[in-house]
N, C-alpha and C positions, 0 to 999 in steps of 0.2 A: 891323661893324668891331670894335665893342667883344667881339661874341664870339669875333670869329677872336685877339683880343689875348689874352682870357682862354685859350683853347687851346692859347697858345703857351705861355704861361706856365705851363700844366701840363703840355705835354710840356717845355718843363724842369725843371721840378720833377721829373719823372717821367723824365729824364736823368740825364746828368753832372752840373749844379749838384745835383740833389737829395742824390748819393750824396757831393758835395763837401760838401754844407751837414750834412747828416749824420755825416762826418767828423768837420767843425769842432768839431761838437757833441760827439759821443763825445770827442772829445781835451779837450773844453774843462771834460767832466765827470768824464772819469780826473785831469785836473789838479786838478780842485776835490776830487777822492775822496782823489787822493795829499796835497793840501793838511789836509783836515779830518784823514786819519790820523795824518798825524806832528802835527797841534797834539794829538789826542787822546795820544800818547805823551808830548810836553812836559808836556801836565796833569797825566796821569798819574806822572810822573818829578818836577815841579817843583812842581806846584800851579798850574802859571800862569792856571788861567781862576782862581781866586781872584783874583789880581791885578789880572786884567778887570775883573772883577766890582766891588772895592773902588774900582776906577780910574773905573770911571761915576759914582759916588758922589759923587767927587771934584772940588772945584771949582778944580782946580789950572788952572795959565797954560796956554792952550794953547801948544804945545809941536809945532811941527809936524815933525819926526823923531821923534818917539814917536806922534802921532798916525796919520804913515804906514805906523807897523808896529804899529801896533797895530787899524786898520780891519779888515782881515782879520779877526781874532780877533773882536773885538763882532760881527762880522755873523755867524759861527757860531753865536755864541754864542746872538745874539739868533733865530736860525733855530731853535736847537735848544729855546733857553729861554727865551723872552720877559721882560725883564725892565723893558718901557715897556708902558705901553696902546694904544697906537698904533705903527706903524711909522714915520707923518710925526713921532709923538716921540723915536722912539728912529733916526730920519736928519738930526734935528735937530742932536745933539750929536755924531753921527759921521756924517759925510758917507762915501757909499760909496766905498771905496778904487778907486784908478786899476787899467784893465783886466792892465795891465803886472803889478801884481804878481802875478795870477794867473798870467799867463804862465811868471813866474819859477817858481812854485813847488816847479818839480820840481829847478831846477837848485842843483846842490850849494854855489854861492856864498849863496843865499837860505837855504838849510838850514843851513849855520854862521852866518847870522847869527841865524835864529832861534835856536839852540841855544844862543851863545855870549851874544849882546847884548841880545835882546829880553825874555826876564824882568828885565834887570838896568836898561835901562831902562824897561819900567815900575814896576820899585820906586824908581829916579830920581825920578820922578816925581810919585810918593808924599811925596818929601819936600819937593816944592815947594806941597805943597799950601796953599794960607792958607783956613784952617781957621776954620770958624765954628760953634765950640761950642754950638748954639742947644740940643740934646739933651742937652746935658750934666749938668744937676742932675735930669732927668728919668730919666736909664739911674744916676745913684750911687742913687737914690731907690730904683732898684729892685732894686738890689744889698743897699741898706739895709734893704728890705722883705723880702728873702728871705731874707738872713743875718745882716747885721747883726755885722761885724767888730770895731770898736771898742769894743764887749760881750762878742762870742761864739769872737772867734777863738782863742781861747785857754781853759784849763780854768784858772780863776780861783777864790777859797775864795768868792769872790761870786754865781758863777756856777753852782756845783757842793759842795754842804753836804755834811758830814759824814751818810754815811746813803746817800750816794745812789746809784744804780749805773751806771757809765758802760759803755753799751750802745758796741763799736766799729764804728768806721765800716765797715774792708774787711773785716772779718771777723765772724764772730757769739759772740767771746771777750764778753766785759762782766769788769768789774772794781768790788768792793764799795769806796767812797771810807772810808778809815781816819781815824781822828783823826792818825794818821801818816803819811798819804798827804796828806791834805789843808794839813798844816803845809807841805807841799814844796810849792804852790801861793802864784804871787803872790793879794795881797791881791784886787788890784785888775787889767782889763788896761792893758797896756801902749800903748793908744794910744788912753784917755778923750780923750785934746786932739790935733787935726787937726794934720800939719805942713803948713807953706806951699807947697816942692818938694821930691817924691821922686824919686831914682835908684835902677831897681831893675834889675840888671846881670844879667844870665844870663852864661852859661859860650861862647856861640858862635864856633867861628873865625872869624868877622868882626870880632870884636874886636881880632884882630892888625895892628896901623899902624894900628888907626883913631885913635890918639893923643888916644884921650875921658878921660885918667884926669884930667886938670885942672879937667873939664868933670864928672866923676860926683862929686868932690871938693868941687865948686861946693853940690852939694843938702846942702837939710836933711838928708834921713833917707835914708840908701842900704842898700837890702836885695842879698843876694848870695845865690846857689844853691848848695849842697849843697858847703861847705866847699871852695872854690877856694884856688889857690894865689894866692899874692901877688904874685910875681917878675913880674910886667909891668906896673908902675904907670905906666908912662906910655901904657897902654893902656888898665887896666882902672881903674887910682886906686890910694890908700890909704884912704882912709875904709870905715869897715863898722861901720854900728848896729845890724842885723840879720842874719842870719844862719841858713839851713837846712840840717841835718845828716839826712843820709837814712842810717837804718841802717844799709842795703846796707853804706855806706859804712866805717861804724863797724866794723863785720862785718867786713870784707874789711881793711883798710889798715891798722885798728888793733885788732885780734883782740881784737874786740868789750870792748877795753878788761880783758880779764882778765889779759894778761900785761905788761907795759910801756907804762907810761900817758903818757912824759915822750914819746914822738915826739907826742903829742893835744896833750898840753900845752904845744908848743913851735909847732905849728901854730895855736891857738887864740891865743897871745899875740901874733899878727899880725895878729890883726883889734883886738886892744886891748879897752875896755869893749866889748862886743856883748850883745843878743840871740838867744840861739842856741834855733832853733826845730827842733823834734822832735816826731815823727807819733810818740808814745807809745802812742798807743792806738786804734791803726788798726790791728793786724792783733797776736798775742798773743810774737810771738818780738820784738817792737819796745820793747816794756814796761820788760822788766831793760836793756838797751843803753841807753835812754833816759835810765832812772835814774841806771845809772851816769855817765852825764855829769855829770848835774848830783852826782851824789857828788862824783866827780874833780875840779871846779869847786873845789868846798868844800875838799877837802883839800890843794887845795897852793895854796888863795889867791885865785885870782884873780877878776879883780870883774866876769868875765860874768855874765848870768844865763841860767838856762834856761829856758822853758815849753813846753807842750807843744801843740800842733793839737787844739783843739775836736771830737771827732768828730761832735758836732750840727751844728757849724758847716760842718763839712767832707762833711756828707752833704746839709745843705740847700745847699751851693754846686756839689756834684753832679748833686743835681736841676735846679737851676738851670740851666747847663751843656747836660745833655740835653736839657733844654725847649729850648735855643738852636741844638738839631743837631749836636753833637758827640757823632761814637760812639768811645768808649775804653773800656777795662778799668777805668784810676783814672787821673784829675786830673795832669798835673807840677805837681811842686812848687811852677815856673814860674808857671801861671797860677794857682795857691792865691794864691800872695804877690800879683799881679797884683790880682787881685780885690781882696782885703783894701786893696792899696794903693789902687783906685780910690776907696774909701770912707773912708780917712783923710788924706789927702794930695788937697792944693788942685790940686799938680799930678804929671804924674806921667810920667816920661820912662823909655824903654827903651833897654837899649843892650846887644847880643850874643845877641840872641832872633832865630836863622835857623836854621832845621833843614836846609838844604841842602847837597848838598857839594859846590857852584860858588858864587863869592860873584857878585856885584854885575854883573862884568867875566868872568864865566864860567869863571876860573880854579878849580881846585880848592882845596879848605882845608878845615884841621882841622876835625873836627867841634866840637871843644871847642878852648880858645885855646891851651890846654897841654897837650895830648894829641888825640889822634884815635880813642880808646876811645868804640866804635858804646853805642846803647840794647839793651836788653834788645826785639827784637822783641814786638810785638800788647800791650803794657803802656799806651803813652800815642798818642795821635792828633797828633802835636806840627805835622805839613803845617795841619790842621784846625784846631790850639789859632793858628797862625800866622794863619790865615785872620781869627779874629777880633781878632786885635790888628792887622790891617789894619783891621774895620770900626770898632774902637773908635777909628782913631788917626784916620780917615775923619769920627768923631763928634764928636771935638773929646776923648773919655776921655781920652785920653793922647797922649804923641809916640813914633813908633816911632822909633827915631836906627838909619838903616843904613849911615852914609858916616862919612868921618872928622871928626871935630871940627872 
């Protein structure tokens, strides 16, 4: 009896159910092949298995409408890249997704919302994290061990004697330090004594209506990237005690300071007292541009100061960096100050660092809050430099602020 059972059951299998079951199966792994593709495209376009990635880490609420669209994602993820020692570990914290959404996959309702909602909530997400800085004096420790900013960030008469030759960082120029080169060096650097909280603001179109400038106003010590405009302070503040001036910039907008100095001058008196920081000797056509600032400083008064990027500093936070898995040409400026700030500043809050150009809600936005002028392509890694201001905001380093105040 039991043979004649097993018989049947193989000429159906060996039937219609076998070529039906067969079917099911091919359809069910074109869905899962159209499914892995387009998230490999979203990666590829957004970063978002980062955000995966940062999001396991994370011991945020569960959240179960982020949790649902984001099952999917971790079991690729984990299929493709194992990031638990076990499977029963890593089914622990994500339960396998309902068979439905596979189903959906292909259909074009499921496909806008990945594209449109599903990065933006899991960066949502991100900010509900309640964070437990247990790593924290352990990763500034080793920021401190490798570079050591509140000594090195800067080229100081302390640091850099008369006599000595500064070897540049992106370049292989070196420069002999003069007994007049070295009088234009502060004594001492500038951030011997820790602040309590830093704001250090990037340029990002997510900063438009996010209504943070009350909030960046709030910090001790706020640093700003590569000479921004001012005209949005109820977005971006008024406060600015630091300040980075990228060449490029000097170059291009203010011709390099050799003809008409009073448009520099009029832009600079909006940040008020500042520190205005400058990669002098990182590459050899940056040197005289540099100076002249701080010349033009001096000659019509006003009480910035200038210094300039450490290039010791700035190649042992290079190194550093690479050992971390970042591949770039050179550093943003971005995660220079970043660094630096993790190691003087108690605490340290982001606000306008997204390289994307869909914010939160998937709409498009400027790249910059004031213009929408792209980077200079293969220069900086900035999807990569974002990845780890996810894991450091994940560590307790810092807060990554991407919503509105």
């Amino acid at each position: 009896m039991m043979l004649k059972h097993r018989h049947t059951a193989r000429g159906l299998l060996q039937g219609s159910l076998y070529f039906r079951a067969k079917q099911l199966l091919e359809v069910d792994l074109n869905c899962q092949k159209n499914l892995f593709g387009m998230t490999r495209h979203i990666f590829r376009e957004q970063k978002f298995i980062e955000v995966v990635r940062a999001l396991q880490g994370c011991p945020w609420k569960e959240d179960k409408k982020v949790r649902d669209l984001l099952n999917p994602f971790t079991l690729w993820l984990e299929k493709e890249d194992p990031l638990f020692e076990t499977r029963s570990q890593f089914e622990h914290f994500h339960p396998p997704p309902p068979p439905l959404v596979l189903n959906r996959c292909t259909s074009q309702t499921h496909r806008s919302l990945l594209q449109a909602r599903c990065f933006g909530l899991a960066a949502r997400a991100l900010q509900r994290c309640s964070l437990t800085p247990t790593s924290t004096s352990t990763s500034r420790a080793e920021f401190q061990k490798c570079c050591n900013a509140s000594y090195s960030a800067f080229v100081t008469q302390e640091n850099t004697p008369i006599g000595r030759t500064i070897h540049f960082d992106g370049h292989e120029g070196k420069k002999k330090v003069t007994e007049s080169l070295h009088s234009l060096f502060p004594k001492n650097s500038p951030f011997q004594k820790p602040f309590k909280s830093c704001a250090v603001v990037g340029n990002g179109g997510i900063l438009n209506n996010s209504f943070c400038g009350a909030e960046i106003d709030h910090a001790d010590f706020v640093f700003r990237m590569n000479l921004p405009p001012m005209n949005w302070t109820n977005d971006v503040g008024t406060k600015t005690n630091a300040v980075t001036a990228n060449p490029s910039i000097l170059i291009d907008k203010f011709s390099s300071l050799l003809d008409k100095r009073k448009p520099f001058t009029t832009l600079m008196k909006e940040y008020g007292t500042t520190l205005i920081i400058l990669p002098a000797f990182s590459y050899l056509q940056n040197t005289d541009v540099s100076l002249r600032v701080l010349y033009t400083m001096e000659d019509f008064d006003l009480d910035s100061r200038v210094v300039f990027f450490n290039p010791d500093y700035l190649r042992n936070l290079t190194a550093y960096w690479k050992q971390m898995g970042i591949k770039f040409k050179r550093l943003s400026s971005g995660l220079m100050v970043v660094s630096a700030a993790i190691e003087v500043c108690d605490k340290v809050t982001l606000y306008g660092f997204w390289p994307f150009s869909q914010g939160l809600d998937g709409v498009p936005i400027l790249h910059h809050y004031y213009d929408n002028s792209l980077p200079i392509p293969g220069v900086h890694s900035m999807p990569e430099e974002f990845y780890q201001y996810l894991q450091m905001h994940i560590r307790g380093l810092l807060r990554l602020n991407l919503e509105q105040c």
